[in-house]
C-alpha positions as a printed Julia matrix, in Angstrom:
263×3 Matrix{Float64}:
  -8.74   -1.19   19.37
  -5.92   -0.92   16.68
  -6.55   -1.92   12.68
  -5.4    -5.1    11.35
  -5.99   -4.32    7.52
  -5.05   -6.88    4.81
  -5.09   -6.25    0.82
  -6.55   -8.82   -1.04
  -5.59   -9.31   -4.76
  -8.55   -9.66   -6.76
 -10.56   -8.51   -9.63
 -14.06   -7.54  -10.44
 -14.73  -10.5   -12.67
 -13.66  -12.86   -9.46
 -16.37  -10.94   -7.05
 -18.74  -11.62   -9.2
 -17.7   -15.38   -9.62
 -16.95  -16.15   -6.02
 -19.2   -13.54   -4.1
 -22.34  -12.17   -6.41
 -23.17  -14.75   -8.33
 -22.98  -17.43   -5.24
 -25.86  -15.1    -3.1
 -27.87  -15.89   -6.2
 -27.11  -19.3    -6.48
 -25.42  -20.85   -2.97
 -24.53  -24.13   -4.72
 -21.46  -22.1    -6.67
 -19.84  -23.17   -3.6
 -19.55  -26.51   -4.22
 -18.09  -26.07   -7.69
 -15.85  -23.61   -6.94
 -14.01  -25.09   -4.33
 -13.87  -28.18   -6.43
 -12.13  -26.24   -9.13
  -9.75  -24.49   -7.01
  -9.08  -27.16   -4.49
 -10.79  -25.7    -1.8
 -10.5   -27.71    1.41
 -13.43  -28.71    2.98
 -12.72  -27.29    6.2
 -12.41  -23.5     4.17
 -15.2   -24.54    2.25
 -17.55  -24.87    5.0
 -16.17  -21.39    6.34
 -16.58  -20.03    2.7
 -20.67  -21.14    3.16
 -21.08  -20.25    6.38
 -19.8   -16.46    4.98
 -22.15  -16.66    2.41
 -25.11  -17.71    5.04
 -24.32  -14.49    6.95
 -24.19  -12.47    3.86
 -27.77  -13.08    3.05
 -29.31  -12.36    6.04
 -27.84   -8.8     5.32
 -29.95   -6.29    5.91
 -30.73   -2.75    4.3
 -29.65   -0.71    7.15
 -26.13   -2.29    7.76
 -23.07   -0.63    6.24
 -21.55   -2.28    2.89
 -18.26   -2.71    3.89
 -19.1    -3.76    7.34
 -21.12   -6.65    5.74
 -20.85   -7.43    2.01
 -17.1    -5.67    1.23
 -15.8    -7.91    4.22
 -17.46  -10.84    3.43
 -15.89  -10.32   -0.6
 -12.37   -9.89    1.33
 -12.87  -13.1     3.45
 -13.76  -15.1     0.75
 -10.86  -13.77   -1.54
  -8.89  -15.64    1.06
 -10.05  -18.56    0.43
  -8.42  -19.23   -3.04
  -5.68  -16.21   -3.01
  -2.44  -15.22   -1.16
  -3.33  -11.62    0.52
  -1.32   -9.21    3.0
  -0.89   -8.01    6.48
  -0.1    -4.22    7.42
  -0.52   -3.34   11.23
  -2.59   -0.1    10.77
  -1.45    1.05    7.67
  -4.17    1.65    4.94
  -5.34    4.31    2.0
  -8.82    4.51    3.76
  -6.61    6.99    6.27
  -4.62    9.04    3.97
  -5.49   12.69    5.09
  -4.87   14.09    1.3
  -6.86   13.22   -1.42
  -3.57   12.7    -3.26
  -4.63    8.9    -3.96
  -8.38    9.45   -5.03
  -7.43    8.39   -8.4
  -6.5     5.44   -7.8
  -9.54    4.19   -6.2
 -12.84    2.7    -7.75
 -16.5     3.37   -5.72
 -18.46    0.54   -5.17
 -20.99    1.88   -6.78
 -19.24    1.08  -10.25
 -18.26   -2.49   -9.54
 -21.5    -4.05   -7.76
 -24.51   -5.31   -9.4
 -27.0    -2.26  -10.57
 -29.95   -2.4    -7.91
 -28.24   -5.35   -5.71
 -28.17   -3.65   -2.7
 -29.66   -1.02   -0.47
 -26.68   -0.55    2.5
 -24.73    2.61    3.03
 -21.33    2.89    1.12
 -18.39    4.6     2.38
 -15.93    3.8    -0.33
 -13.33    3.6     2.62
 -12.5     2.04    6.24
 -14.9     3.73    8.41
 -15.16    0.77   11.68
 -13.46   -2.59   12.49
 -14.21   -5.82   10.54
 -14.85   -3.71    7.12
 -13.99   -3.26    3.51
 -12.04   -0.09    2.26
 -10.58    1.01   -0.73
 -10.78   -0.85   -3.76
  -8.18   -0.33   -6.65
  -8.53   -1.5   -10.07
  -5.85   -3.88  -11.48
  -5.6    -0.67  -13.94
  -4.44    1.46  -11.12
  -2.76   -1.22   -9.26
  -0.5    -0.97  -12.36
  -0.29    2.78  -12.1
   0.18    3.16   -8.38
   3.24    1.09   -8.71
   4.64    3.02  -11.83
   3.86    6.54  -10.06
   5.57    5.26   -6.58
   8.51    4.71   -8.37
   8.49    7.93  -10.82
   6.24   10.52   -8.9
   7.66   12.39   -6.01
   4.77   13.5    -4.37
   2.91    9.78   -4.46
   6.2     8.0    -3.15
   6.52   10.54   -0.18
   3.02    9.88    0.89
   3.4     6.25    0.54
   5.72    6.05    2.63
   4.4     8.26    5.51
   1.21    5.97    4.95
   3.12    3.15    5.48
   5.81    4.15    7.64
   8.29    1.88   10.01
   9.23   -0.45    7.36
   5.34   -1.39    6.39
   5.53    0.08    3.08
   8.1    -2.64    1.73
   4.76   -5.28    2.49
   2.42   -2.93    1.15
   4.62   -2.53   -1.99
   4.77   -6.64   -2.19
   0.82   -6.35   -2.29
   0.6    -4.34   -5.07
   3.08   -5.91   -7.24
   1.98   -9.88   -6.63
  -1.66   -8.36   -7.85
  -0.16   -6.48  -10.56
   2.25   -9.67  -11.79
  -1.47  -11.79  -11.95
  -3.46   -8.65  -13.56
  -5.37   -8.06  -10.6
  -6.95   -5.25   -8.64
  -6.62   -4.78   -4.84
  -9.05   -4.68   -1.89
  -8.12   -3.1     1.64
 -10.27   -4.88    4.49
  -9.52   -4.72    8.1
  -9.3    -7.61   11.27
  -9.73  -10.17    8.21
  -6.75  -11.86   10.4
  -6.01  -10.29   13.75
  -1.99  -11.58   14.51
  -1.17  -11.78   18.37
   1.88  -10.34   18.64
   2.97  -11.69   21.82
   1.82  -15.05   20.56
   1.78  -15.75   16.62
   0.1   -18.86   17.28
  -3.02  -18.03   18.8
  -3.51  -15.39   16.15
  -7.39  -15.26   14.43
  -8.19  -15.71   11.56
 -11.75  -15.6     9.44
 -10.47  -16.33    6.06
  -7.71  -19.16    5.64
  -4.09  -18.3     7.39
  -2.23  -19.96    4.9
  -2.85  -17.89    2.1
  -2.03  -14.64    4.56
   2.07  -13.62    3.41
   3.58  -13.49    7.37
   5.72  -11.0     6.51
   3.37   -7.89    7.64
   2.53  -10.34   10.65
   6.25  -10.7    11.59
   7.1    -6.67   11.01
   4.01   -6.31   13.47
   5.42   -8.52   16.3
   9.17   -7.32   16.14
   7.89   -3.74   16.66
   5.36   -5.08   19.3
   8.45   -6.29   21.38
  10.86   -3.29   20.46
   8.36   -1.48   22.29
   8.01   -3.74   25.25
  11.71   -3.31   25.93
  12.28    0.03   25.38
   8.93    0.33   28.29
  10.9    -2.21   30.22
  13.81   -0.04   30.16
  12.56    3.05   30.75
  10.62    1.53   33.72
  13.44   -0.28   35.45
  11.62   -3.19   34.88
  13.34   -7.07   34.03
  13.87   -7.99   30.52
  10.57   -9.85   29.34
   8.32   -8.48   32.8
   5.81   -7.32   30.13
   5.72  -10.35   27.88
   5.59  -12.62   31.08
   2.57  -10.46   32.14
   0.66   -9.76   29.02
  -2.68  -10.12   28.34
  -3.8   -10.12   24.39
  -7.35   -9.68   24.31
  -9.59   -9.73   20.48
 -12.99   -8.47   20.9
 -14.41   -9.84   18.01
 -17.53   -8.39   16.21
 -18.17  -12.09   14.51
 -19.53  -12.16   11.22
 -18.99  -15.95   11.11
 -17.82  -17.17   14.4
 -13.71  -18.18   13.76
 -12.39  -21.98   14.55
  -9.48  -22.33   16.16
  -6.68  -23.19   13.93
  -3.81  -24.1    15.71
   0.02  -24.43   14.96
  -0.83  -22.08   11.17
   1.36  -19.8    11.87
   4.28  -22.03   13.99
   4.45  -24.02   10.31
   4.32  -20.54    8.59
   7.12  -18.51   10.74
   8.86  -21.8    12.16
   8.04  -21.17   15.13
């Protein structure tokens, strides 16, 4: 399958607040969402996460289990964004290293015993995290450093890198840092609406989500074209098909993105 990877503004004071300190204490819940107007029905999905994340267990991945459940839950009281298979986690150099902050140096001393990567390594995971420090940096060097802007945009290539650049500066403008995650929100290109989503859609920016569909059909109709085949055959004929690895099994929540994209 392809990667669906989000970034999710937030800092390390917040995953301790919304994500550490609730495994201790599960009852955060309930104040939290109170204090950030958290709707019930994302509330639920926010303790459901956090029922998941304790039945963790030592020989599961981090980010496959605790990284993604910090990104989900970031979702729940932030704005984050879509890039269709752009992410740092697969920058071949090791140009942005310094950017980046291990997990090692952010969670709890002792907390847990899974594997860390530091990086994407399989679907419905964590990746990179970068400090709101280096958020700050990352954007100054794009704009000033050569080397940093060519490989952004390679990274992020096909007009991606304008979303990815949108990321970094809303967490920057609120002093935060930024966590990659992937299949957080899976878009259906050939149908917006019946798009997943484990977090909550609305806080998702549909810009990435739109790039991701107007490429989807470019390519349909160049195939069309090249095949001799009618204008929409492939659309008509599609199949979209999510095979979901469910931390917390997903609710169907129709007509988010028709009110988000008009549609």
């Amino acid at each position: 399958m392809g990667w669906d990877i989000s970034y999710h503004p937030i800092d390390e004071e917040q995953m301790k607040a919304w994500y550490f300190d609730v495994l201790e204490k599960k009852a955060l819940v309930n104040t939290l969402a109170s204090q950030h107007g958290i709707e019930d029905f994302y509330q639920q999905k926010y303790i459901d996460t956090i029922n998941v994340a304790l039945e963790t267990g030592s020989d599961d991945n981090f980010e496959h289990t605790h990284g993604y459940y910090i990104a989900v839950i970031q979702g729940f009281f932030e704005k984050y964004f879509y890039v269709r298979g752009g992410a740092l986690s697969f920058a071949e150099s090791d140009v942005f290293q310094k950017y980046f902050k291990p997990w090692e140096a952010i969670i709890p001393e002792h907390r847990f015993a899974q594997k860390i990567h530091n990086r994407i390594v399989e679907n419905y995971s964590s990746g990179i995290y970068i400090p709101k420090e280096k958020v700050t940096q990352l954007l100054n060097d794009y704009k000033n450093d050569a080397l940093i802007k060519t490989a952004l945009d390679e990274l992020f290539s096909h007009g991606r890198i304008a979303v990815f650049l949108k990321a970094l500066a809303y967490a920057d403008g609120k002093g935060l840092g930024l966590l990659e995650a992937t299949e957080v929100v899976e878009p259906n290109p050939l149908d917006l609406n019946s798009s997943a989503c484990y977090s909550n859609l609305f806080n998702c920016d549909p810009e990435g989500a739109r790039l991701y569909q107007d490429t989807a059909m470019a390519q349909f109709a160049e195939i069309e074209k090249r095949e001799g085949l009618a204008e929409g055959t492939i659309i008509n004929n599609a199949e979209h098909v999510v095979n979901h690895i469910q931390p917390v099994e997903p609710k169907k929540e129709k007509g988010f993105w028709k009110k988000l994209f008009g549609k």
